[in-house]
C-alpha positions in Angstrom: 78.7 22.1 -1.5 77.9 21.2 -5.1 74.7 18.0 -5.5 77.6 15.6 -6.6 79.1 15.6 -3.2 76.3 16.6 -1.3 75.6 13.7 1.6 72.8 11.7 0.3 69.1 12.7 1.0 67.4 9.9 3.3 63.5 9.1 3.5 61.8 6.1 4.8 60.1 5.0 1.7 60.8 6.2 -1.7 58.4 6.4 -4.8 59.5 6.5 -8.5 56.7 7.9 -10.7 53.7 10.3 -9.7 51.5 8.3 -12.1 48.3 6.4 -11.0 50.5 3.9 -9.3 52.7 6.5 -7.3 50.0 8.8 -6.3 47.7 6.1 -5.1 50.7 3.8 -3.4 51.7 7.2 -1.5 48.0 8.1 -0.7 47.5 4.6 0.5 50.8 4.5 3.0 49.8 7.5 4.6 46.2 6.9 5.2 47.9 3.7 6.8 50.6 5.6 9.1 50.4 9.5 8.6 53.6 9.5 10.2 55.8 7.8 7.5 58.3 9.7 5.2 57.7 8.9 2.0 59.5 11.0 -0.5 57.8 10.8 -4.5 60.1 11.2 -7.3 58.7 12.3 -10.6 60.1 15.7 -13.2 56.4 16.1 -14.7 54.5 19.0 -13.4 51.3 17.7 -15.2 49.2 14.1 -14.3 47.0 12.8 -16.9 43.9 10.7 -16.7 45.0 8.9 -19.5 42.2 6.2 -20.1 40.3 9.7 -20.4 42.0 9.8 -23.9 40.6 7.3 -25.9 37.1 9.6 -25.0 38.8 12.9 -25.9 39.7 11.1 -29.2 36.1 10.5 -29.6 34.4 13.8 -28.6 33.1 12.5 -25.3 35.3 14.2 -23.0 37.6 17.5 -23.3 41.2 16.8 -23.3 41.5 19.6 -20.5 39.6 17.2 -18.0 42.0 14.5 -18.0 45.0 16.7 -16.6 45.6 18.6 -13.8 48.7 19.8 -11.5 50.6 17.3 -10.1 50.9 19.2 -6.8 47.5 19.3 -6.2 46.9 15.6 -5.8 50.4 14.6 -3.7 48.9 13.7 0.1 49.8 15.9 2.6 52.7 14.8 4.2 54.5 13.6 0.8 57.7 15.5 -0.6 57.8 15.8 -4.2 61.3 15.8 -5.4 60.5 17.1 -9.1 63.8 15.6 -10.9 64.4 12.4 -13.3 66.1 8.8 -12.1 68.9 8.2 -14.1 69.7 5.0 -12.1 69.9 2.5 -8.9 71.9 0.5 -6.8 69.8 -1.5 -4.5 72.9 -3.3 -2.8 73.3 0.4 -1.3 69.8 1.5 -1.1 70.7 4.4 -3.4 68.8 6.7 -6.2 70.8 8.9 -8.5 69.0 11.8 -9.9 69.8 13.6 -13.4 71.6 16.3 -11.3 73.5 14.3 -9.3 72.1 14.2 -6.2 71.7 10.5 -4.2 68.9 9.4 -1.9 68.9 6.7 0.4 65.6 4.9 1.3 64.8 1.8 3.6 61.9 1.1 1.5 61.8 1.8 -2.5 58.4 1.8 -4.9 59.1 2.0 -8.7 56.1 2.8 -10.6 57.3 4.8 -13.2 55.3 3.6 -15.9 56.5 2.6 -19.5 57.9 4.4 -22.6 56.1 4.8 -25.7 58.8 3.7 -28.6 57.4 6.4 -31.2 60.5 6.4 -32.6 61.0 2.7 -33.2 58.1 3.4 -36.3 60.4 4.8 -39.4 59.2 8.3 -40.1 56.4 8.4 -37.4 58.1 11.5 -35.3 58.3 13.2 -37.9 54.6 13.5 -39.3 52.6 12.6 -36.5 49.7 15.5 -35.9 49.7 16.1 -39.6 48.6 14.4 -43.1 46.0 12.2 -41.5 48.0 10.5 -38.6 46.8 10.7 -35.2 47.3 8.2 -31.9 44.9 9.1 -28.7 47.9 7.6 -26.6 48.9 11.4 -26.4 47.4 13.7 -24.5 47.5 16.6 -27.5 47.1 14.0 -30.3 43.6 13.3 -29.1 42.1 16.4 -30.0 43.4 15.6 -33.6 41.6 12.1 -33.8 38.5 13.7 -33.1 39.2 16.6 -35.7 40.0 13.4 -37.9 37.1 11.3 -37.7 34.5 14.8 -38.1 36.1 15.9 -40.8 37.1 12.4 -43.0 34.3 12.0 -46.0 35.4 9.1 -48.0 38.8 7.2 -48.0 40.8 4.3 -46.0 41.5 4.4 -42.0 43.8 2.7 -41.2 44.3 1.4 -36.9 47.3 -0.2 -35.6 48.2 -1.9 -32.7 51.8 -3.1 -31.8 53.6 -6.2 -30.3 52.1 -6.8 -26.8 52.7 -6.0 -24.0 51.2 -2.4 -24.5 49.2 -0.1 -21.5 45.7 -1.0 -22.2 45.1 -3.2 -24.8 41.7 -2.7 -25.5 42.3 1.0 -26.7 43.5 0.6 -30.2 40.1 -1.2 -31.0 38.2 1.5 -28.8 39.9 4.0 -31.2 38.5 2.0 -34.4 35.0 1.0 -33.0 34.3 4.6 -31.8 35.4 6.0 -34.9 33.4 3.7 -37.3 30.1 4.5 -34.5 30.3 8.2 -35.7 30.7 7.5 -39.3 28.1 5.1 -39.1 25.5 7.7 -37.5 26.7 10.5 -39.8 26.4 8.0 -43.1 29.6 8.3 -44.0 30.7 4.5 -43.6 30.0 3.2 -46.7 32.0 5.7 -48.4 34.7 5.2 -45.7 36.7 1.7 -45.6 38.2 0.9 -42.0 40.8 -1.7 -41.4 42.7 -2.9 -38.4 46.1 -3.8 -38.4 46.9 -6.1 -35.4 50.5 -7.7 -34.6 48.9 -9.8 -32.6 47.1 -12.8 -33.2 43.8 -12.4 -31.8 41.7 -9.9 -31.5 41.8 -9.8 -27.5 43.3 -11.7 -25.1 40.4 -13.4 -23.1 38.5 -15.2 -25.6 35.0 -14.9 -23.6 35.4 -11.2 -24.6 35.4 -11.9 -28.4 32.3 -12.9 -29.7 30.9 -9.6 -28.8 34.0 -7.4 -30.3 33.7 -9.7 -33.4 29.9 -9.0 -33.6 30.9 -4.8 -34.4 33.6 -6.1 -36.4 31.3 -7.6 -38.9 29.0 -4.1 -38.0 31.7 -1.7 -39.0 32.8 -3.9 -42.0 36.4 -3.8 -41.0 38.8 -5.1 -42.9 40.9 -7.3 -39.9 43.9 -8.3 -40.5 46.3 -10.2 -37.9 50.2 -10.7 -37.6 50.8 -6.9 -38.8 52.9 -4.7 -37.3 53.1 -1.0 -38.6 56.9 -0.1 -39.0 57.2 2.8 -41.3 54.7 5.8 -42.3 55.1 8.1 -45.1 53.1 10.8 -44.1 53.1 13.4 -47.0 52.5 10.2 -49.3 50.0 8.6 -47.0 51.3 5.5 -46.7 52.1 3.0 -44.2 54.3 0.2 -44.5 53.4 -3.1 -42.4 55.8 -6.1 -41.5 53.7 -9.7 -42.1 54.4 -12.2 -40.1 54.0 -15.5 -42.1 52.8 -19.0 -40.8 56.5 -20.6 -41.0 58.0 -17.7 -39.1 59.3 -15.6 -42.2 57.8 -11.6 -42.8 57.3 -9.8 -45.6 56.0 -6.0 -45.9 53.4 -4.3 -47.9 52.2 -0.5 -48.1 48.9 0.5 -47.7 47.5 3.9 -48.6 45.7 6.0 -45.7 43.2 9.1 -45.4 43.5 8.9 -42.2 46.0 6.6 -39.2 45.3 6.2 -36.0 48.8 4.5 -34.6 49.4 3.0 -31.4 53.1 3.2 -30.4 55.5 -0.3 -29.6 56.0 0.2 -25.6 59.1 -0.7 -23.8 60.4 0.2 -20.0 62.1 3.5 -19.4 66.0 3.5 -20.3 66.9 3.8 -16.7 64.7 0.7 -15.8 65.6 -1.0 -18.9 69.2 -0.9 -17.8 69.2 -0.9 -14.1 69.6 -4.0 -11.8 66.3 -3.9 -11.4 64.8 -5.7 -14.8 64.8 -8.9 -15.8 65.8 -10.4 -19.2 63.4 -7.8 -21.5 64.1 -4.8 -19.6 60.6 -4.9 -17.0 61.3 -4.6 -13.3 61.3 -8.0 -11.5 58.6 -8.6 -9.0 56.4 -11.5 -7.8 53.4 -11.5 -9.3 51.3 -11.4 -6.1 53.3 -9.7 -3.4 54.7 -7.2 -5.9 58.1 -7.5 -4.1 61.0 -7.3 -6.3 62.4 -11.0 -6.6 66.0 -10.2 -6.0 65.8 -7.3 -3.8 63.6 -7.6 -0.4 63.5 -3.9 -0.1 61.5 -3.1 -3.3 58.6 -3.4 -5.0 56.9 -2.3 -7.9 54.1 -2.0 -9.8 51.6 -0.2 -12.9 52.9 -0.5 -16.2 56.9 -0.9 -15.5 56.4 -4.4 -14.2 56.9 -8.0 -15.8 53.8 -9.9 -14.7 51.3 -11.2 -16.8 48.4 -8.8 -15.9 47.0 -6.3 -18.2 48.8 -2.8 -18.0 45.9 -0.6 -17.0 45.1 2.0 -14.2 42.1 -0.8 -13.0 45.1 -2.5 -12.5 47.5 -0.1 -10.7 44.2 0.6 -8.3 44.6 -2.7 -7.0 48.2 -2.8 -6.7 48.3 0.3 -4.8 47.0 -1.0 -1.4 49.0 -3.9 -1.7 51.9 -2.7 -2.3 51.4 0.2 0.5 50.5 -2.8 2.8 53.7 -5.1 2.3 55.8 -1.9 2.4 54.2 -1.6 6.1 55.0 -5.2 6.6 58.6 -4.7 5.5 59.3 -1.5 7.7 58.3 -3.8 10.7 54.5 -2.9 11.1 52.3 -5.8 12.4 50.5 -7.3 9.9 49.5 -9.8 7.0 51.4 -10.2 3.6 48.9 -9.6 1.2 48.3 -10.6 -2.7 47.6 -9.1 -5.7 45.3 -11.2 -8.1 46.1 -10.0 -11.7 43.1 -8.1 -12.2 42.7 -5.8 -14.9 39.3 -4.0 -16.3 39.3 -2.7 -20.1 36.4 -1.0 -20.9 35.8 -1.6 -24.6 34.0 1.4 -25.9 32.3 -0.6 -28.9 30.0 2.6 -29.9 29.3 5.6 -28.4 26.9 4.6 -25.6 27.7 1.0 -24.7 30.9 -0.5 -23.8 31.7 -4.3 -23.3 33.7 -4.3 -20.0 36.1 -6.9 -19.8 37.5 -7.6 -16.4 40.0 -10.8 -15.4 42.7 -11.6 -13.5 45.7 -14.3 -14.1 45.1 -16.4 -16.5 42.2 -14.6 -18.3 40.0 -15.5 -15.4 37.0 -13.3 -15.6 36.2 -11.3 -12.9 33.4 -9.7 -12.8 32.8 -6.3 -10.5 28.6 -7.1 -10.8 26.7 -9.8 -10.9 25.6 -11.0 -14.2 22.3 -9.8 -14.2 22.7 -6.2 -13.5 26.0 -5.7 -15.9 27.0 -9.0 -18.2 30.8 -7.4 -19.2 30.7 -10.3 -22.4 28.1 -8.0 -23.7 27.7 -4.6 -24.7 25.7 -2.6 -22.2 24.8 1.4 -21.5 25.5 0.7 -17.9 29.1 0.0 -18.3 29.4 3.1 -20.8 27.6 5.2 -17.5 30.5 3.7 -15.4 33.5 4.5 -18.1 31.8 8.5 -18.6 30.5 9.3 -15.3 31.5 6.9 -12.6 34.9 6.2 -12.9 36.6 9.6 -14.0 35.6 10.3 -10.5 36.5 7.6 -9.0 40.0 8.0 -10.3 40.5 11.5 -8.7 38.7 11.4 -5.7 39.0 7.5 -4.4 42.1 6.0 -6.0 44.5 9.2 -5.7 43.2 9.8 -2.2 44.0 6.4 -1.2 40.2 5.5 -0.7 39.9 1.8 -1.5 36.4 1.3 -2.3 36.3 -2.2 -4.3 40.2 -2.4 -3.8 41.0 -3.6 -0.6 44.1 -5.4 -0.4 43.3 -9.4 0.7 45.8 -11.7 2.3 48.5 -13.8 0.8 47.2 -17.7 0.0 49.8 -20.5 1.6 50.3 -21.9 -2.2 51.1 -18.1 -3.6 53.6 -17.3 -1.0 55.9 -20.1 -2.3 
């Protein structure tokens, strides 16, 4: 019988994406019932660490430490069905799969991340890797930042960074603060002009984290620049081309040579979230912001990068979802139990030179939200104890806790009366 009229494949609970959010959602459902059937969907035979990156692209960390197989980290218990989505219908509880085949579920998960847009940047494909243009949001770009920034003398570099939303924010300016840090301590930044292109109009989000970020700004004389969205590269001429957003709402562009580009990608939802039932108006899967159940469909929920709340898109992020998600989908299959509530929180460790990071941490609403108190790690300054925590304490942490569904710090907390509304 050929996959296209096979009978459908049923599990219990079905997970799209073996990212952080998958592996850690499917580690924490079975540590809660080992005796649940939880099927993960994902093709990629490789899982990154991919905050690692922004380290690899600074020397720190070997890009061969952020990846490993994903069959070694799946729980026991969990199938891996190793194939793409190409699309949903949640009125029959069904997943099609690029081959063909159909699974049914009684409980779904999506968490398969977001799409970097590479192509939506005229002529980036095409010479990214070479002349000078780098982004550590690849796992074998990194290695070239690095070789970059060693090997750069005199010249302009040039940092971009897109149209929110984007998978951790901070890591555009890690790329430009922990660049200018090595130039600085090799004398080479006088000789070497930095400049930040930013499409935003701030320089981060929560403004209790800016002072600080401003403060290396001035250090690193960096030419900022705000409202400036990178939209074509030329890279045998070294140029980039940037789209100006004016004060009455009108644009212009302008070219800008470059020695060397460090480009972070626009980032959109996969095609096959994009155009499922499943999204909302811009293409993000549809949740609640605190329960992380789909708002349409009671049978799903989602979380990580592919979803439309307001929280920052980073694995800090994703380790809180996890349990509640994992605990809801309990609820939902009939389990006794609480609803529980996800807060917003995200962490971006802002890498401001090599050795101390500021650590920003907030949930909804740019509420800071501090893992310390304030005397043993302030996160609105730059400290060596949050750099120790970002190299040594939370690479760890990543493999070992959040994959294995160990919640240290992450316990899920029950649903408020006024959030449930």
């Amino acid at each position: 019988m050929s996959a296209l009229h096979a009978s459908p494949v049923h599990h219990q609970v079905l997970i799209v994406g073996a990212g952080a959010a998958g592996i850690a959602t499917a580690s924490s459902l079975i540590r809660r019932d080992p005796t649940l059937d939880i099927a993960l969907i994902d093709p990629s035979a490789v899982h990154y660490y991919q905050p690692g990156w922004t380290m690899v692209g600074a020397g720190v960390f070997e890009a061969s430490s952020t990846a490993r197989d994903t069959a070694d980290l799946l729980p026991t218990g969990v199938h891996w069905i190793q194939a793409r989505v190409v699309g949903f219908a949640p009125e029959q509880r069904q997943v099609t799969l690029e081959d063909g085949r159909t699974l049914t579920y009684e409980q779904l998960v999506v968490c398969p991340g977001l799409k970097l847009d590479w192509s939506a940047i005229e002529g980036l494909e095409d010479t990214l890797g070479r002349n000078g243009v780098t982004s550590n949001y690849r796992y074998d770009l990194a290695p070239y930042t690095w070789q970059l920034v060693q090997s750069l003398q005199q010249g302009r570099a040039l940092f971009s960074q897109p149209p929110m939303p984007i998978k951790c924010a901070g890591a555009p300016q890690k790329a430009l603060y922990l660049s200018c840090d090595h130039w600085l301590r090799t004398g080479r930044l006088g000789a070497i002009r930095p400049a930040f292109f930013n499409a935003g109009g701030v320089l981060f989000g929560v403004a209790d984290y800016v002072p600080a970020l401003m403060r290396y700004i001035d250090k690193y004389a960096v030419d900022l620049n705000f409202s400036e969205r990178l939209v074509a590269v030329d890279g045998p001429n070294r140029l980039a081309t940037f789209e100006r957003t004016l004060a009455d709402g009108s644009s212009t562009t302008h070219s800008e040579a470059f020695d060397m580009l460090h480009v972070v990608p626009p980032q959109v939802a996969p095609d096959f979230i994009r155009h499922s039932p499943l999204a909302d108006g811009s293409g993000w899967v549809e949740v609640d912001p605190h329960s992380l159940r789909h708002r349409r469909f009671a049978n799903v929920h989602g979380l990580g990068d592919v979803i439309n709340t307001s929280n920052a898109k980073t694995a800090a992020a994703a380790r809180k979802q996890a349990p509640v998600v994992a605990n809801n989908v309990l609820l939902a299959l009939g389990r006794p139990g609480t609803l529980a509530a996800y807060d917003g929180y995200g962490s971006c460790p802002l890498t401001v030179e090599r050795g101390k990071i500021v650590l920003a941490e907030f949930t909804y609403g740019g509420k800071l939200a501090p893992s310390f108190p304030r005397w043993l790690l302030d996160g609105r300054e730059p400290t060596r104890l949050a750099w120790w925590l970002k190299a040594r304490v939370l690479p760890p942490l990543y493999w070992k806790a959040m994959l294995k569904g160990r919640e240290w710090l992450a316990r899920p907390q029950p649903m408020a009366v006024e959030s449930s509304k």
